[in-house]
C-alpha positions in Angstrom: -13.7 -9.5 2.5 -13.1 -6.3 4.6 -11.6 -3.3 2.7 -11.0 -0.4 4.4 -10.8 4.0 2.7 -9.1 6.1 4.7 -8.6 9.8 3.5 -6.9 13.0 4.2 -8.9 16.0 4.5 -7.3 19.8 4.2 -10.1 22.9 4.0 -13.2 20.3 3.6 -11.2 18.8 0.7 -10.3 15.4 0.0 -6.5 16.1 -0.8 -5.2 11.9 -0.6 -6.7 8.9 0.3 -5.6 4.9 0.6 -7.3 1.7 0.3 -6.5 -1.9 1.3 -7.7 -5.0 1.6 -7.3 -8.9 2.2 -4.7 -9.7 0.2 -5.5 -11.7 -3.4 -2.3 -12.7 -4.3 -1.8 -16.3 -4.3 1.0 -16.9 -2.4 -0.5 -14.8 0.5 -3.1 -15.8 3.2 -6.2 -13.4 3.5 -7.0 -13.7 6.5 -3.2 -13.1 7.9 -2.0 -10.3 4.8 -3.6 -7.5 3.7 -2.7 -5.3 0.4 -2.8 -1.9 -0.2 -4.4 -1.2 -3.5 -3.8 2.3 -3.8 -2.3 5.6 -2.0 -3.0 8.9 -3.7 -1.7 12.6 -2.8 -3.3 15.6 -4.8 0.3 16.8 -6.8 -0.1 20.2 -4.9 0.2 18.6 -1.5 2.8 16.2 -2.2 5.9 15.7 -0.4 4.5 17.7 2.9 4.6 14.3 4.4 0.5 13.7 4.1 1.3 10.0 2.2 3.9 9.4 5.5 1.1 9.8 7.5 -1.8 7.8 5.7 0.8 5.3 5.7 1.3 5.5 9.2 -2.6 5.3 9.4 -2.5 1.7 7.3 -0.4 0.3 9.7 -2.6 0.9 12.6 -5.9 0.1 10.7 -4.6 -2.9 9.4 -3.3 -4.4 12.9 -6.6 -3.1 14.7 -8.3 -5.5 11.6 -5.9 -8.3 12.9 -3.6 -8.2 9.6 -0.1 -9.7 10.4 1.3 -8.0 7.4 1.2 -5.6 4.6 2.0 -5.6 0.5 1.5 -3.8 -2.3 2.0 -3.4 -5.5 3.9 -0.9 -7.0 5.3 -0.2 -11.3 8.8 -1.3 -11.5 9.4 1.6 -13.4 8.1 4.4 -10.6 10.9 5.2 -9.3 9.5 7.7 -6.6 7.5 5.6 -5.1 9.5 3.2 -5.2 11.8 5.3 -2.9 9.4 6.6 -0.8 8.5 2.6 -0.4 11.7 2.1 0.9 12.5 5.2 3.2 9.3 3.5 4.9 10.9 0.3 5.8 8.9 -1.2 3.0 11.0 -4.7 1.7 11.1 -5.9 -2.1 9.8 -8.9 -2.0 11.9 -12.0 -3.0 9.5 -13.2 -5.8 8.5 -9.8 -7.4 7.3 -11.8 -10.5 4.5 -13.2 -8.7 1.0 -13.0 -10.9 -0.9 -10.5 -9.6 -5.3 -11.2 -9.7 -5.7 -8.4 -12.1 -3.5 -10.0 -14.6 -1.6 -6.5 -15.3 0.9 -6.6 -18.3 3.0 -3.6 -16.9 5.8 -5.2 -14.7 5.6 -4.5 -11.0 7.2 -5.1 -7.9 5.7 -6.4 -4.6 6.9 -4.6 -1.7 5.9 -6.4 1.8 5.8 -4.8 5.3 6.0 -7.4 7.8 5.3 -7.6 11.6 3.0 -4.6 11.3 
């Protein structure tokens, strides 16, 4: 399975990166659905827009790699990003409950971004 870094870079410096890959979730289809397993932003450069554009990034990565579509996890409780999620277009999906591979206790929500 292909997984894919992609990073931002401010001075020589690392400041945010992103990772995704085929998706593992059960109901999904690896080859058609890939999920992002994590997007960090260094606190001092958030909200400058540098997660927008990694997430802009993702998209065109993902449908260069021939993935139809787009989830990821996210903590029910993180509110923020769970904002940020949605100014983005990103959907709740309609089974949120769905077990996740790493069998996480911590509820979570599965956003999906479709027609990538």
């Amino acid at each position: 399975s292909k997984s894919v870094t992609l990073v931002a870079i401010h001075c020589e410096s690392i400041i945010a990166y992103t990772r995704f890959y085929p998706s593992v979730d059960i109901d999904d289809e690896p080859a058609r659905v890939a999920t992002i397993k994590s997007l960090y932003v260094l606190p001092s450069f958030q909200r400058q827009g540098v997660g927008r554009e990694l997430m802009e990034a993702i998209l065109k990565v993902a449908k260069a790699e021939f993935f139809e579509e787009l989830t990821l996890h996210v903590l029910a409780a993180n509110e923020r990003a769970r904002k940020f999620y949605e100014e983005l277009d990103w959907t709740q999906d309609v089974n949120p409950n769905i077990k996740n591979s790493e069998g996480d206790l911590a509820p979570k929500v599965r956003y999906r971004m479709k027609e990538i």
